[in-house]
C-alpha positions in Angstrom: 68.3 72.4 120.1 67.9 70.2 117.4 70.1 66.3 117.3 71.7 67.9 114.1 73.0 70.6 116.9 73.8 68.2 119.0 76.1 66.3 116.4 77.7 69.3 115.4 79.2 69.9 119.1 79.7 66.3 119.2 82.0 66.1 116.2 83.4 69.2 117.1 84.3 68.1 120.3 86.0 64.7 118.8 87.7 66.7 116.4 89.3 69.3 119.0 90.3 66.3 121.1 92.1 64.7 117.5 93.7 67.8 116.7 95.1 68.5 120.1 96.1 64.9 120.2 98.4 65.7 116.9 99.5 68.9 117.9 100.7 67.2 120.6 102.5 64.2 119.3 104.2 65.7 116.7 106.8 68.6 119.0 105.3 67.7 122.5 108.7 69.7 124.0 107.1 73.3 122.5 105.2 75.0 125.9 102.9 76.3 122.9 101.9 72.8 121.7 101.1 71.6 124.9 99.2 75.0 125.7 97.2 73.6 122.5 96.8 70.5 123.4 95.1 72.0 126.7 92.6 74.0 125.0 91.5 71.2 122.5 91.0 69.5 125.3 88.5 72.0 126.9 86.7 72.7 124.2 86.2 69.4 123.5 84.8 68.8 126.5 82.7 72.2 126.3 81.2 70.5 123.2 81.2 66.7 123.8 79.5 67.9 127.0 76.8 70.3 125.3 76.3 67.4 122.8 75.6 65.2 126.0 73.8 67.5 127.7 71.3 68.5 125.3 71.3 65.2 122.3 71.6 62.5 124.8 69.8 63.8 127.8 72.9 62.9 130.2 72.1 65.7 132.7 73.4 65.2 136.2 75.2 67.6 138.1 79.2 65.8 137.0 78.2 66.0 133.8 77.4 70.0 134.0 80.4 70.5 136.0 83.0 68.7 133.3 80.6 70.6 130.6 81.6 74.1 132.5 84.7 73.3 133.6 85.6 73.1 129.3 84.0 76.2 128.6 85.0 77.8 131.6 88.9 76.9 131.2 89.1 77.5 127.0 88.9 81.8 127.4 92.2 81.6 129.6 94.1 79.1 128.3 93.6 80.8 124.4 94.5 84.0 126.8 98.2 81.9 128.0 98.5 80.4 124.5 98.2 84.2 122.6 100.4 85.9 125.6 103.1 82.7 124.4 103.1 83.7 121.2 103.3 86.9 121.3 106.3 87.0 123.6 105.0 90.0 125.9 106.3 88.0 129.7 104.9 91.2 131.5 101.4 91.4 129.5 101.6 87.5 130.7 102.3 88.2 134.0 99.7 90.6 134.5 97.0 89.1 132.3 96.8 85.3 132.4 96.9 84.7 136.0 94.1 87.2 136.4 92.2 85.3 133.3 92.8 81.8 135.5 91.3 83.3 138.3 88.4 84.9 136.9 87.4 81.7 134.9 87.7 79.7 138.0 85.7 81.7 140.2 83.2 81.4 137.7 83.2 77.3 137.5 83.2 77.2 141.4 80.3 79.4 141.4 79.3 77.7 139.1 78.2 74.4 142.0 76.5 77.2 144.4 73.7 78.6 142.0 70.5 78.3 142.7 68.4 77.1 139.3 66.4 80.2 139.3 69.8 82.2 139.3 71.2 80.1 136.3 70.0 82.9 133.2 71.7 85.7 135.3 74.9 83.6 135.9 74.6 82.2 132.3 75.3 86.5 131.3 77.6 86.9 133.8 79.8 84.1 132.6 79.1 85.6 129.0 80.3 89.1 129.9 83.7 87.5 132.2 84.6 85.1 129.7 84.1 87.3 126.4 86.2 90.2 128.4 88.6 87.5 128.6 88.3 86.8 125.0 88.3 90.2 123.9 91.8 90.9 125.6 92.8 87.7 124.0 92.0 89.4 120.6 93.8 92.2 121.3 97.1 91.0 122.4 96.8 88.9 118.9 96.3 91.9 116.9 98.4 94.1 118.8 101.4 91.5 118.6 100.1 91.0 114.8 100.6 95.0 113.9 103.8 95.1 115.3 105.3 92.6 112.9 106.5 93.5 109.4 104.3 93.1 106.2 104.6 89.4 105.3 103.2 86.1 106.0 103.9 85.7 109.5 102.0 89.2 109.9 99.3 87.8 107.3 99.0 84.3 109.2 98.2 86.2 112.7 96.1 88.8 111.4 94.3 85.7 109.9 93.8 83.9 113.3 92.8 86.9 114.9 89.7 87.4 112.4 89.0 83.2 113.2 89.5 83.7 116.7 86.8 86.2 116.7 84.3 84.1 114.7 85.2 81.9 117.1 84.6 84.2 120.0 81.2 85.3 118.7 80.2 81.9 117.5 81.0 80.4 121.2 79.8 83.2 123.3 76.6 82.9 121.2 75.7 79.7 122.6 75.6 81.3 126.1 72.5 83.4 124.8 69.1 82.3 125.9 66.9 81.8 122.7 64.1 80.7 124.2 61.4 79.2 121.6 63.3 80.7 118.9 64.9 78.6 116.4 67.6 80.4 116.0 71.1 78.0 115.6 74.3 77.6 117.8 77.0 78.2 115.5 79.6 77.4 118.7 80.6 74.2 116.9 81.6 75.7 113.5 83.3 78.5 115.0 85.4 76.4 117.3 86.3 73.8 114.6 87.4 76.9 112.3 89.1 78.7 114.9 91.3 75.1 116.1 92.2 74.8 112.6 93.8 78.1 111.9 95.5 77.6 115.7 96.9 74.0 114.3 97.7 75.4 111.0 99.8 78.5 112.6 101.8 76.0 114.9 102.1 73.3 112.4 103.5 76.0 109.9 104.9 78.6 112.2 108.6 78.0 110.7 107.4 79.6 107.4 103.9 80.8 108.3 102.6 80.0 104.9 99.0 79.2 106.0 97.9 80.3 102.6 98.9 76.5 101.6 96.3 75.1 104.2 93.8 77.1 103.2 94.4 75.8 99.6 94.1 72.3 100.9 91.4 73.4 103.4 89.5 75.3 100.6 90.1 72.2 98.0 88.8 69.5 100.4 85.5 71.2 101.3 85.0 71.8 97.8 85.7 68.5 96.8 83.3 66.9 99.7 80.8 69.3 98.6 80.8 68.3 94.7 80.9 64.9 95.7 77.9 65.2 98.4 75.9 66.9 95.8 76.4 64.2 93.7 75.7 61.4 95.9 72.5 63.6 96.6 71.4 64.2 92.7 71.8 60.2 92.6 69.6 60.0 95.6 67.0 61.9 94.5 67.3 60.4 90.3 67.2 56.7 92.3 65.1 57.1 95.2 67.8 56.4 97.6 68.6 52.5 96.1 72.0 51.0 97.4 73.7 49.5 94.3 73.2 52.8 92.2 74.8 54.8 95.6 77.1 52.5 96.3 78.4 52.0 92.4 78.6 56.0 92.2 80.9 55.7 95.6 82.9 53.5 93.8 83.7 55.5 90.7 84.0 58.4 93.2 86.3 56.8 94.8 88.7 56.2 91.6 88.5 60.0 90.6 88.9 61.4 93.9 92.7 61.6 94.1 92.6 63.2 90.6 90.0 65.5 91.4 91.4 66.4 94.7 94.8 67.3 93.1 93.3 69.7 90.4 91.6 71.1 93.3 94.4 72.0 95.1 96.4 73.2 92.3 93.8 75.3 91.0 92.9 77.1 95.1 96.8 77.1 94.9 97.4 78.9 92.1 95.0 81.1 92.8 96.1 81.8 96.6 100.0 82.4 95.6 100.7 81.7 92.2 104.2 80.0 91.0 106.8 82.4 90.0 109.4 81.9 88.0 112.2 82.4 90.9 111.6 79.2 92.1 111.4 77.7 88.3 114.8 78.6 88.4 115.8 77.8 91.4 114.8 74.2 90.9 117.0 74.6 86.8 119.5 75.1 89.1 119.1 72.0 91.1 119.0 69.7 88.4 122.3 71.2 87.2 124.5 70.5 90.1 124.5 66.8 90.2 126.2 67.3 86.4 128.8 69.4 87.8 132.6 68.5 87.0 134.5 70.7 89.6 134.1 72.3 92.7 134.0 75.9 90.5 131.3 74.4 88.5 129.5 74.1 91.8 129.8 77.3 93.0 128.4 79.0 89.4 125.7 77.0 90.2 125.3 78.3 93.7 125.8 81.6 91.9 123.2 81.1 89.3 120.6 80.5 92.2 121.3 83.4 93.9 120.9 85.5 90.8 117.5 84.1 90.5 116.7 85.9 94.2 115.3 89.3 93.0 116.8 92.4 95.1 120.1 91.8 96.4 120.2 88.6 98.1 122.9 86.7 99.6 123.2 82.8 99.0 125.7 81.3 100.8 127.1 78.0 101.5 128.2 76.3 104.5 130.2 73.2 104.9 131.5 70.8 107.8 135.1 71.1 108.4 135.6 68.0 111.3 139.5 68.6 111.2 139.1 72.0 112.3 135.3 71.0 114.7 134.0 74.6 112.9 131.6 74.9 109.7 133.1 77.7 107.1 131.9 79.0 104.1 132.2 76.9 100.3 130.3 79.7 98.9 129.6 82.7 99.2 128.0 85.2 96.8 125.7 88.7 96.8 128.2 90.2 99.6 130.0 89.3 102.7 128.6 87.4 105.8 129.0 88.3 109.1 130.1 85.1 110.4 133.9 83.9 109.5 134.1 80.6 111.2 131.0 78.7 113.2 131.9 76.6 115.9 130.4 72.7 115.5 128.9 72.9 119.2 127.7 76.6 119.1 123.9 77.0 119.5 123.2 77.5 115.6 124.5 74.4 114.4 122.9 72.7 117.3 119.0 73.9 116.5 119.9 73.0 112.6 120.4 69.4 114.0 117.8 69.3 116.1 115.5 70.4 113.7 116.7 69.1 110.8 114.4 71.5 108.8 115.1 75.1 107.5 114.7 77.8 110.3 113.9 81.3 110.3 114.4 84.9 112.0 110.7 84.2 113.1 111.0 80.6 114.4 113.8 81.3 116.2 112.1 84.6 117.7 109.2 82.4 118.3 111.3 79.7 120.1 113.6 82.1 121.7 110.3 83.7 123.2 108.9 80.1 124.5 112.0 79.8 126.7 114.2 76.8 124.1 117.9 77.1 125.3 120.1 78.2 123.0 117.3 79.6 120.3 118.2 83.4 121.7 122.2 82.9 121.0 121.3 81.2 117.6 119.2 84.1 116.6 121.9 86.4 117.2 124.2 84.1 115.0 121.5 84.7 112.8 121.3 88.0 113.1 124.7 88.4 112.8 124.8 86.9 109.5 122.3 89.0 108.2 120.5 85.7 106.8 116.3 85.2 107.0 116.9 81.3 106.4 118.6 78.6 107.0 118.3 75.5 105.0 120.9 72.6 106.8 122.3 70.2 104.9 122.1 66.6 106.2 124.8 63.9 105.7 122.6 61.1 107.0 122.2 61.9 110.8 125.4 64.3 110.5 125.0 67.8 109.7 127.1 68.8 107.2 126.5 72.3 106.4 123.7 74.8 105.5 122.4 76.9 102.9 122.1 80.6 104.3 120.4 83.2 102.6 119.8 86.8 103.6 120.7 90.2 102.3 118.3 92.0 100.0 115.8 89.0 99.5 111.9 89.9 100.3 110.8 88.3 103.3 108.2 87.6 100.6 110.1 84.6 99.6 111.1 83.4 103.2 108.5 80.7 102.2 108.0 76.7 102.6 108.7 76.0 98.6 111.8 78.7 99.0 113.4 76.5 101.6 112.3 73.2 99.7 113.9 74.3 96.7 117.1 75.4 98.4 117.2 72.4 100.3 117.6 70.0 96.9 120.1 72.6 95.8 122.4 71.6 98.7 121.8 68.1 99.0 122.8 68.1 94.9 125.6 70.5 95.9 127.1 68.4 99.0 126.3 65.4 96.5 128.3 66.7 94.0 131.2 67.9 96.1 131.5 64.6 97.4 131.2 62.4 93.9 134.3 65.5 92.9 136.0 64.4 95.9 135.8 60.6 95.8 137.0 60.9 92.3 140.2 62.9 93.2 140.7 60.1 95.9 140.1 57.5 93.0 142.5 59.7 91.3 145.4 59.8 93.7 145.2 56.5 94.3 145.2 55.7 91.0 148.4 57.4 91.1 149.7 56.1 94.0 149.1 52.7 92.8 151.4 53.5 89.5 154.2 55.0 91.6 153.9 51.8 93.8 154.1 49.1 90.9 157.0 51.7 89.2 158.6 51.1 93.2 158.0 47.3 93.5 159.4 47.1 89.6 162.2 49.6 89.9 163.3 47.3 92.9 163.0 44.1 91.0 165.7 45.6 88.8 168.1 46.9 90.8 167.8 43.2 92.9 169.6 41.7 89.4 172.6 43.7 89.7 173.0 44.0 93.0 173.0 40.5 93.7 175.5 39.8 90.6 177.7 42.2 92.2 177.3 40.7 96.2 178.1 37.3 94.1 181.2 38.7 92.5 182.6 39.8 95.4 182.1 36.8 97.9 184.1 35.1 94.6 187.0 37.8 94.9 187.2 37.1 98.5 188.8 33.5 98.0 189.4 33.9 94.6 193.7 33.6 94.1 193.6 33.0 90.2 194.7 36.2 89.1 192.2 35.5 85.8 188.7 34.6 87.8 189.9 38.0 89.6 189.8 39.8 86.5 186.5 38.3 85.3 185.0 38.7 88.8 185.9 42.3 88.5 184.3 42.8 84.9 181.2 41.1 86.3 181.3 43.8 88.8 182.0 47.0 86.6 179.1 46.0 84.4 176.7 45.4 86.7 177.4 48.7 88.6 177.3 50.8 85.6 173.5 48.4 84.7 172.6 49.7 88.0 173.4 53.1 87.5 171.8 53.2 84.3 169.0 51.5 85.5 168.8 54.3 88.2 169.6 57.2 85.6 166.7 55.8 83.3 164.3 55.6 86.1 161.6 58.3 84.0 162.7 56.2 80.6 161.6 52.9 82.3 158.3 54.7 83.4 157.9 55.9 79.7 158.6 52.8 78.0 158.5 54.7 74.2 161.9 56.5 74.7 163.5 53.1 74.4 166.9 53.8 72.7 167.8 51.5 69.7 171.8 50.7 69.0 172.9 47.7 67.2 172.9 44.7 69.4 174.6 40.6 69.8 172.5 38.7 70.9 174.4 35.9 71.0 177.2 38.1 73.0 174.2 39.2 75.0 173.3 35.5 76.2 176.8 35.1 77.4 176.6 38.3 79.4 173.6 37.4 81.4 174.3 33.4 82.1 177.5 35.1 83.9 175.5 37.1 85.8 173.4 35.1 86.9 175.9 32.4 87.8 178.0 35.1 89.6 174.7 35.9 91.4 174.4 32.2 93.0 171.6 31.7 90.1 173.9 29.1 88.1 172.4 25.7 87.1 173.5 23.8 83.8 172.6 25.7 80.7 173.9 25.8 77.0 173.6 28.4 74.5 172.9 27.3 70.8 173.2 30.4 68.1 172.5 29.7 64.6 175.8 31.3 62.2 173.0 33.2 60.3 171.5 35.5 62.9 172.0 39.1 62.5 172.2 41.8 65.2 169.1 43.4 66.0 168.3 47.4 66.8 167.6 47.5 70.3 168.2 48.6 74.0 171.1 46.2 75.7 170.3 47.0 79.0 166.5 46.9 78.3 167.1 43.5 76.7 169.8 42.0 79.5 166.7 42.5 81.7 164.5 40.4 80.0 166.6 38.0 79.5 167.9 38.0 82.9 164.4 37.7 84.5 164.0 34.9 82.3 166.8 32.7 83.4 165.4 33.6 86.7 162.1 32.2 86.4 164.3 29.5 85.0 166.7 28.6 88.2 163.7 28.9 90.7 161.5 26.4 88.6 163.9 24.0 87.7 166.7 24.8 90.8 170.4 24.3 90.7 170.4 20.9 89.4 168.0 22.0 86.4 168.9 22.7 83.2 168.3 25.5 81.1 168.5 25.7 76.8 168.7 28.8 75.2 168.5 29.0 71.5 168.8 32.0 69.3 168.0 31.6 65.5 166.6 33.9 62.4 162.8 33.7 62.4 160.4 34.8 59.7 159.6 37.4 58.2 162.5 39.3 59.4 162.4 38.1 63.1 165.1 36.8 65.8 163.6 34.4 68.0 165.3 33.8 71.3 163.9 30.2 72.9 164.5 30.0 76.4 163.7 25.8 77.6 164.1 24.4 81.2 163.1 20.9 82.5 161.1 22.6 85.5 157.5 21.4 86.7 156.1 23.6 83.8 153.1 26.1 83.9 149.3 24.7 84.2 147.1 25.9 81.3 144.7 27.7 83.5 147.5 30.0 84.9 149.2 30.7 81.2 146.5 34.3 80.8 148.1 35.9 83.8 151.2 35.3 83.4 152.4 39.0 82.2 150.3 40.4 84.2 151.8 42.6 87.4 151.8 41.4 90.9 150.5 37.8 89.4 153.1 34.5 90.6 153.0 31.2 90.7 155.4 31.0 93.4 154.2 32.2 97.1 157.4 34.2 97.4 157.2 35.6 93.8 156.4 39.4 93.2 154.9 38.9 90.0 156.7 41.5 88.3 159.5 39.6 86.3 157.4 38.4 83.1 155.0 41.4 83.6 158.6 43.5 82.7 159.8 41.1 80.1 156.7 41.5 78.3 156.3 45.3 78.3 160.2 45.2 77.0 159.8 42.5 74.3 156.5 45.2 73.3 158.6 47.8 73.5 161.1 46.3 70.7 158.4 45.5 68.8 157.8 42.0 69.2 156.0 39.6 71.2 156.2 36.3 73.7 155.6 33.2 73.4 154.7 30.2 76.2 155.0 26.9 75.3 155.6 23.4 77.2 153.4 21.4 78.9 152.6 20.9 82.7 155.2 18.6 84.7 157.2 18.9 80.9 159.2 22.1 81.9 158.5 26.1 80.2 159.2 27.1 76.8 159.8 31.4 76.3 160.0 32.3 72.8 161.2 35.9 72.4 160.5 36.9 68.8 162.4 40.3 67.7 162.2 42.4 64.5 165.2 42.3 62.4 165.4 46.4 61.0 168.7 47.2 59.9 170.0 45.3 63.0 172.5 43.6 60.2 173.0 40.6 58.0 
């Protein structure tokens, strides 16, 4: 055996420790990884022993005992791993403890034979171990017939034809060769049979080994272009460092690009791209656009038309009121679930696995002995579904994608479920932007029923408390003429308040304002009795100028204003204040209705808010009194001014139109 042998079983043993190592890591709960992980580990110490054995000249009797113990133990433990995965318990029960037993008679024997006995031992282990093998085989292809044309059939039928290469190429080393220099293709063989193995169980969900056989098929040709240039440098140079290790360099810059044409060209040659996932991922870049939940389910339509035969897409959301998931969508037929329970078993492998699942993975699973993968696949079943693609709300699962019905198992594939998962991460994305802005909606509403409310009451706390004042008057009141005005305060306040209360849909629709000729110097009056009969008295005079003409406008509307004015008045100046209110023509065809009071006055910085709602200078204040006044004096037609200064007292200047009010 040459040291270039000897490498070879080295690195293959290394290599079947790494991927075994992996395997393991990545789903060490699967009985079937661990099974694995136990045969990497035998025949990498099959090889790394070999390698020792015959490279390094390590011979001693341990070392040929861990060196047989590997190559001894690998024919029934790929005996267990092939009875696992092809789900036969009574073949297991028969076969592999009779392959354990066989293969460990042999290693014991193994310590009891005599060096001149070792060539007819070396055949008898050969014949024991490649029966072993050969039943191995079997149960593969016999597991592999029985499944239905499509890739999980295509991905066994593949490891069976590795795991004979395998078989031959290992078994091979057990022949004596004598002088001959004929090689030991055990390492090869191993290495190619491991990485089928690791590519079934990495990819058993979908069992679309054709995509590492792309990348297998892609790197190999890549490492071989770029030995053979390193080589034609070597030879063109004479083996000189800086030429090598400048071509390295510029290898190194083109290798990701050559390594991704590469792989898309082995790709497109292995499975091309059809156009049912094109459209699949048109659809996908449509739902995030979507501006109702019926928008969203053409969408979810549109996909499932893109699924030749006749599929059935359907989509599944969380309902937590209810602790059940139920169908958004469903389209291409009926399902045969109604309602799924949050805690039954097929919601709970779709959080566990966060991944798509399939009939196969859960067959798989259900035949490695996972709780609750047999009652999931008959939820699956039930369904009449081949995939299920969950939905993740961050760690919360908040639906699936299901598809089934007519659909090739053909397209039960890797990029199938990647394509359906962005269409129900955009979906449940959408859904959720649609519903936050209905939210954002109602509350938008709900806010502008409130600040109606909170105005609404504002009003009605006028009258009411002009009325409350009136009446405490009548109570000690003997003067048969304050009666009579007490009573007049009370009739017109009542009927404000009713109209107030009748006009509650005029006040929200400020355009219906009704127009009638109106005093405003008899409208002044009116409100400084109110207000005093309301406890808001404080010393005020009213100055009218003989020219100013009525105006067209709402007297009730207008008594508000005014009313919220004086107010603001008698809380900033209180009862000892005084208050000036002068009503004069304005130009061009304006009223102007000054209201002055000796209060503290308003700071500069506060004078932009005022008319806005639910903004007060006063901690009590509900900010809605000057917000009114303003959309009133708007609604006439005019506008507001503020005047005064800071510690000076408040100036409001009401300026109306004058059209057709009068002379």
């Amino acid at each position: 055996m040459t040291s270039l042998a000897a490498e070879l079983h080295l690195l293959a043993g290394l290599g079947a420790m790494t991927l075994g190592a992996a395997t393991l890591h990545r789903e060490p709960r699967r009985s079937r990884n661990r099974l694995f992980a136990l045969l990497c580990a035998a025949m990498g110490l099959w090889n790394i022993g070999y390698g020792a054995l015959t490279g390094l000249q390590l011979s001693s009797r341990i070392t040929d005992a861990i060196y047989l113990l590997g190559s001894c133990a690998t024919a029934p433990l790929a005996c267990h791993l092939a009875a696992t995965l092809s789900g036969s318990r009574r073949l297991s029960r028969l076969t592999v403890p009779i392959a354990y037993a066989l293969a460990g008679g042999l290693w014991l024997s193994s310590w009891m034979v005599p060096p001149d006995w070792y060539a007819q031992w070396s055949l008898t282990a050969l014949l024991l171990l490649g029966l072993i093998l050969m039943v191995t085989l079997g149960m593969l292809l016999v597991h592999a017939s029985s499944l239905r044309r499509g890739a999980e059939r295509n991905a066994y039928m593949l490891l069976v034809v590795a795991g004979a290469i395998a078989a031959a190429g290992g078994l091979s080393d057990f022949l004596p060769r004598g002088t001959s220099a004929i090689p030991k293709l055990g390492p090869v063989a191993v290495l190619l049979f491991l990485l089928m193995m690791s590519a079934i169980l990495s990819r058993q969900r979908f069992f679309d080994v054709h995509r590492f056989v792309a990348r297998a098929v892609g790197f190999l040709a890549a490492g071989a272009s770029i030995a053979l240039v390193l080589y034609a440098v070597g030879q063109l140079t004479g083996h000189r460092f800086v030429f090598l290790f400048l071509v390295v360099l510029v290898v190194l810059a083109i290798a990701g690009s050559m390594g991704r044409i590469l792989k898309a060209t082995v790709s497109s040659l292995v499975r091309p791209e059809d156009s049912v996932l094109r459209a699949l991922t048109d659809v996908s870049r449509r739902l995030p656009a979507a501006r109702s939940p019926d928008e969203v389910r053409i969408a979810l339509e549109s996909a499932r038309g893109a699924l030749p035969g006749d599929a059935r897409v359907a989509l599944w959301l969380s309902r937590p009121e209810r602790d059940l998931f139920e169908p958004f969508f469903n389209g291409g037929g009926s399902t045969g679930l109604r309602g799924v329970e949050a805690a039954s078993p097929l919601p709970l492998i779709l959080r566990q696995e966060r991944l798509p699942i399939t009939r196969a993975f859960l067959e798989v699973e259900a035949r490695g002995g996972r709780p609750a993968a047999g009652e999931a696949l008959k939820q699956l079943e039930a369904a009449g579904a081949e995939l299920m693609v969950p939905v993740m709300d961050g760690d919360e699962l908040a639906g699936w994608v299901e598809i089934g019905g007519g659909s090739p198992r053909a397209y039960v594939t890797g990029k199938m479920a990647s394509a359906f998962l962005s269409i129900g991460g955009h979906a449940l994305a959408g859904l959720r932007r649609l519903e936050a802005l209905d939210v954002a909606r109602r509350r938008g509403a709900l806010a502008a029923v409130g600040e109606m409310s909170a105005s609404l009451a504002h009003e009605i706390r006028n009258p009411v408390g002009a009325i409350q004042g009136a009446a405490q008057v009548l109570a000690e009141e003997s003067d048969p003429r304050r009666t009579r005005e007490m009573l007049d305060v009370i009739l017109e306040e009542s009927g404000r308040l009713g109209r107030v209360l009748g006009g509650i849909l005029e006040d929200a629709r400020p355009a219906a304002t009704r127009r009638e000729p109106v005093d405003l110097a008899q409208l002044a009056q009116t409100v400084l009795r109110s207000a005093a009969a309301a406890g808001l008295g404080m010393n005020t005079s009213l100055e009218v100028a003989s020219s100013t003409p009525l105006i067209q406008g709402d007297p009730d509307q207008l008594h508000s204003a005014f009313m919220n004015l004086v107010r603001n008045a008698r809380e900033a100046a209180g009862s000892r204040g005084t208050l000036r209110i002068v009503i004069a023509p304005a130009e061009p065809r304006s009223v102007s209705i000054r209201f002055e009071d000796n209060g503290p006055g308003i700071p500069d910085d506060r004078r932009g808010e005022l008319f806005h709602p639910f903004r007060s200078t006063r901690a009590e204040g509900t900010g809605l009194g000057l917000a009114h006044v303003d959309r009133i004096v708007k609604d006439h037609g005019g506008r507001i001014e503020v005047g005064g200064r800071a510690g000076d007292g408040a100036t409001f200047t009401i300026v109306l139109p004058n059209e057709g009010g009068g002379p």
